[in-house]
N, C-alpha and C positions, 0 to 999 in steps of 0.2 A: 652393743651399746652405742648409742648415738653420739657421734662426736660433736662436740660444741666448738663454737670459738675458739674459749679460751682454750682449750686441749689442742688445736691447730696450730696457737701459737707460741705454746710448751713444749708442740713437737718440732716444729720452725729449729725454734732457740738450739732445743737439746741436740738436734741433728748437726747444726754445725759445730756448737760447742765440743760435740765427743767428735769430729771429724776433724779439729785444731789440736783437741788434748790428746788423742791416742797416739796418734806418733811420735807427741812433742816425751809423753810419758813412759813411751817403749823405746827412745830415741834413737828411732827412726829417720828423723829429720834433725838438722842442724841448721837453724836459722840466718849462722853466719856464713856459711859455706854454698848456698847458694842467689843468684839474683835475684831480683823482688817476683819476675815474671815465671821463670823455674819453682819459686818457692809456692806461689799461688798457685800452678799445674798442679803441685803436689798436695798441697793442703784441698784442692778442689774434689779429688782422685780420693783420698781419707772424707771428703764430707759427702762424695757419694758413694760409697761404701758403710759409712755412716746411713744415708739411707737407705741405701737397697737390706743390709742388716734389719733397720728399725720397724720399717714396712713389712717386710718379710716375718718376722715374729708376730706382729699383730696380727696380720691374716694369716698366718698359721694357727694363734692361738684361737679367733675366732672358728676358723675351721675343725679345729680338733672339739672346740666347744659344742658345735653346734650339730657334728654331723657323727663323730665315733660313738654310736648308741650302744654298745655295751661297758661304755664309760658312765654310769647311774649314780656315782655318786663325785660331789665338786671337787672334793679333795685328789679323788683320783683325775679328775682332768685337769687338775693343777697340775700334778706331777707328772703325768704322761708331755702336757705344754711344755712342764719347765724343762725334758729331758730330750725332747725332741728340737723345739724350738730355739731355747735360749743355747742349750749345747753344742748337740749336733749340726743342727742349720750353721748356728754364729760360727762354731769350729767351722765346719766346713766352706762355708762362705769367705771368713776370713783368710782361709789357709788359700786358697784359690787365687784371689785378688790379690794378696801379699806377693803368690808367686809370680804373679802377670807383672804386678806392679814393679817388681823387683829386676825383671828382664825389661823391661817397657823403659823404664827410668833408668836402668846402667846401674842399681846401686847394687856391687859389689861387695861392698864393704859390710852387706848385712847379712852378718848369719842366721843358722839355725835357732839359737839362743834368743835374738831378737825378734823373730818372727813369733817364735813360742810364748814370751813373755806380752809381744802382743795380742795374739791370739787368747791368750790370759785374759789380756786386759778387756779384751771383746768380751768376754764370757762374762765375766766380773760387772761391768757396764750393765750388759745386758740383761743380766740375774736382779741386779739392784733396780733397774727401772720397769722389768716384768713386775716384781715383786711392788713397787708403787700401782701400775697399772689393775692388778688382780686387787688391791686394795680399795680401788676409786672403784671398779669394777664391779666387788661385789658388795660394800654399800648403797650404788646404786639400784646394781640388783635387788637388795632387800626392801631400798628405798621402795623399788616400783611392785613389789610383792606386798610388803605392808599396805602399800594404795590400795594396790588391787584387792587384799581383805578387806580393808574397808569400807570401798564400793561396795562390795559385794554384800558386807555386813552392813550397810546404811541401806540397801536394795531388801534384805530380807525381812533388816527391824520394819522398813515404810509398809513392805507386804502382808508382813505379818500383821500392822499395827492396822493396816485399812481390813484386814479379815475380822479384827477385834472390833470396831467400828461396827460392824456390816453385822456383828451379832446382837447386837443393841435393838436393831429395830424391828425384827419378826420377836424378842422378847418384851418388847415394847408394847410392839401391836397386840400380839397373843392377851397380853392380861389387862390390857384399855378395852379392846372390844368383849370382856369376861366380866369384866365390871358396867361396860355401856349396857350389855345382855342382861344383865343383874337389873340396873336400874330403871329399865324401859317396864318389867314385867313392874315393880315396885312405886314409880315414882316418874311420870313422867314429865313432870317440872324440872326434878332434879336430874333427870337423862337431859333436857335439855342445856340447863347449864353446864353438865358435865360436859357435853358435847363442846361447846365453847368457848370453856377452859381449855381441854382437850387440844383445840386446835391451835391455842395459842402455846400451850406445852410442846405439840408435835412443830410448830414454826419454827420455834428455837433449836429443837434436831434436829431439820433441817438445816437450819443457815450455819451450823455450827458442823455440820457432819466432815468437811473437809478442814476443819482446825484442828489444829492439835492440842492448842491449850487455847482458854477463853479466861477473860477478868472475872477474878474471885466473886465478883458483885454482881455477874449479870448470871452465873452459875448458882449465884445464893438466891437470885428472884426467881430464877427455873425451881431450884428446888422446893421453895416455898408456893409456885404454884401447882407445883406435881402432888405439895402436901394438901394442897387445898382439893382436891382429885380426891385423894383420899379421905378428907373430910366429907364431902359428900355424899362417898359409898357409907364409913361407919362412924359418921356421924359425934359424936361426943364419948366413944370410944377411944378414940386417940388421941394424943396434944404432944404438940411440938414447941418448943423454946428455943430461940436463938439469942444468942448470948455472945458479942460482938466486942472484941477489946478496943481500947483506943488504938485502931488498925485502917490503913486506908485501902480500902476494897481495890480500888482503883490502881492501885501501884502493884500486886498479885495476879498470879496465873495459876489453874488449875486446868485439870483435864476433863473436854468438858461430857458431863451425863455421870459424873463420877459422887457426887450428892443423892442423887435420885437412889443412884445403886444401893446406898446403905441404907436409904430408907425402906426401901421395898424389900432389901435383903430382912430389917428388923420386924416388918409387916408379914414377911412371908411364913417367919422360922417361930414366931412367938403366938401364943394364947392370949385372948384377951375380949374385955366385952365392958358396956357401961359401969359395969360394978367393978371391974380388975381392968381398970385403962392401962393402953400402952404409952409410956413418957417417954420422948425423945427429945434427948437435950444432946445442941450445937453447939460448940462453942471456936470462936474463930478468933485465933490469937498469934502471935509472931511467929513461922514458921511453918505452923500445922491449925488444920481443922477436925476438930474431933468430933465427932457424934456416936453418942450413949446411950443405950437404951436396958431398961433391966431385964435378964431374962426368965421366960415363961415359957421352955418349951409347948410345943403343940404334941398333943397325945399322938396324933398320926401325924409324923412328919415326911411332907412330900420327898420325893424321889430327888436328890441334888441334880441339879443339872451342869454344871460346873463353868456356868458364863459369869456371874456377880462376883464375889471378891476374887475368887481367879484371874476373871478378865481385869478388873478392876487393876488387880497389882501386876500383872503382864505390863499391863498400859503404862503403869507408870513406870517401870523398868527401862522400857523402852522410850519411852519419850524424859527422864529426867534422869533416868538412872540410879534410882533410889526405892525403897519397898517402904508398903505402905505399913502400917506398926498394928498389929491386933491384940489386944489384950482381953482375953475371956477366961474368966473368973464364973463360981456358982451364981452368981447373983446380977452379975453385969454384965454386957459386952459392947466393947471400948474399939472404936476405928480410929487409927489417926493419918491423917491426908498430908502428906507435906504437900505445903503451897511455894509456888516460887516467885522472886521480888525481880519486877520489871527492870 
């Protein structure tokens, strides 16, 4: 764990603080009894002890953290920490120094009693501010585990969401040049304007292929020229309505190619011909955009390929976090788009 600042200067404070109150609290020392410059040797002597103690348990517990590998799970290198480190070490460390300190200084007068009750007092200390440390410790810890999944989850949704992208446009191209192929043999006026529709359709895939979301309104003119594509394959076979609430295009976001999709999905799955048109009603109102189309299945229905509303509602998972609504009934089937407000 990377030490900050402030934790330098928590350890600063704490180190001398428990190097004044341990002996004053195992009375050890009496403040009247000796001179100001005897009593500072001594108080200096507890605040390094203090930290050789304080030091010594942090890089012990890092070490046992970091390096005892058949320690797999946290709880046990907590308690392996707390029984070596804060115990054993502080026992032993303390018990040491108390007895240097005790021959070193002349003090006499201090028994077995008081050394034990300080030695206590070490442990006790030491127990209460492991236990704060292991707590800052492993919030961190989680803090930087949570990051790290979300990296990692913001890395897979982006991966994922440019592979859903990248399927749009060999499904794109596949059935624009099935329809160019169709109209060349049939109509070569209408191959030509197809063609130049076409390119102002494929422009907008383009400029848009690295966005994630594009304004409701310049998505609603793509769609409406992809329907006009389709007009020129079959003609008076189809009709599309758009139906636009008191809504401002401008202030919404959708994802973009995500229109087109239900169009082509209603073109692709349903039966139909001048005498049994296909109707496609839009309607774009606060929250969501719907489109409707009644259903007619086709006697022979192609082989799914599972890129259109799959991908469709993938996309929006991933980019708003919300599913897209299908409602199909014998007689309808109902998309709905939530749009999101700028």
């Amino acid at each position: 764990m990377k030490e900050t600042k402030k934790d330098k200067i928590v350890k600063f404070v704490g180190m001398i603080a428990l190097g004044i109150l341990i002996p004053n609290l195992a009375g050890l020392i009496n403040n009247r009894l000796y001179a100001m410059p005897v009593l500072m040797l001594h108080y200096a002597c507890f605040i390094g002890l203090s930290i050789i103690i304080w030091q010594g348990n942090i890089w012990l517990m890092y070490y046992l953290r970091s390096s005892v590998e058949w320690l797999t799970k946290q709880y046990h290198k907590i308690i392996i920490a707390v029984f070596f480190s804060n115990i054993v070490y502080s026992g032993v460390v303390g018990w040491a120094f108390l007895s240097i300190w005790k021959q070193f200084m002349h003090q006499q007068d201090t028994g077995k009693s008081k050394i034990s009750i300080t030695i206590l007092i070490i442990i006790i200390a030491v127990l209460f501010i492991t236990n704060i440390y292991e707590i800052i410790f492993l919030n961190r810890e989680k803090e930087n585990t949570l990051s790290k999944v979300e990296r990692l989850s913001t890395a897979n949704a982006h991966s994922e969401l440019e592979a859903l992208k990248n399927q749009i446009d060999p499904h794109f191209i596949f059935n624009s040049l099935n329809t160019l192929s169709y109209l060349i043999g049939k109509n070569q006026h209408d191959a030509r304007l197809y063609t130049d529709t076409l390119a102002r359709v494929y422009r907008y895939i383009l400029s848009n292929k690295e966005r994630d979301l594009v304004f409701l309104k310049e998505e609603i003119e793509f769609m409406s020229n992809y329907f006009y594509l389709l007009k020129i394959r079959f003609n008076h076979s189809i009709n599309m309505e758009i139906e636009m609430a008191d809504l401002d295009t401008d202030n919404f976001l959708i994802p973009p190619i995500s229109l087109q999709i239900l169009i082509e999905n209603a073109v692709k799955h349903n039966e139909f011909s001048e005498l049994k048109k296909l109707f496609i009603s839009v309607l774009v109102e606060s929250g969501y955009v719907t489109v409707v189309n009644e259903i007619n299945p086709k006697q022979f229905q192609p082989h799914p390929s599972g890129i259109g509303l799959a991908n469709l509602n993938t996309r929006y998972k991933l980019l708003t976090k919300k599913n897209i609504i299908i409602d199909a009934s014998l007689k309808m089937f109902v998309v709905k788009l939530p749009i999101l407000k700028v």
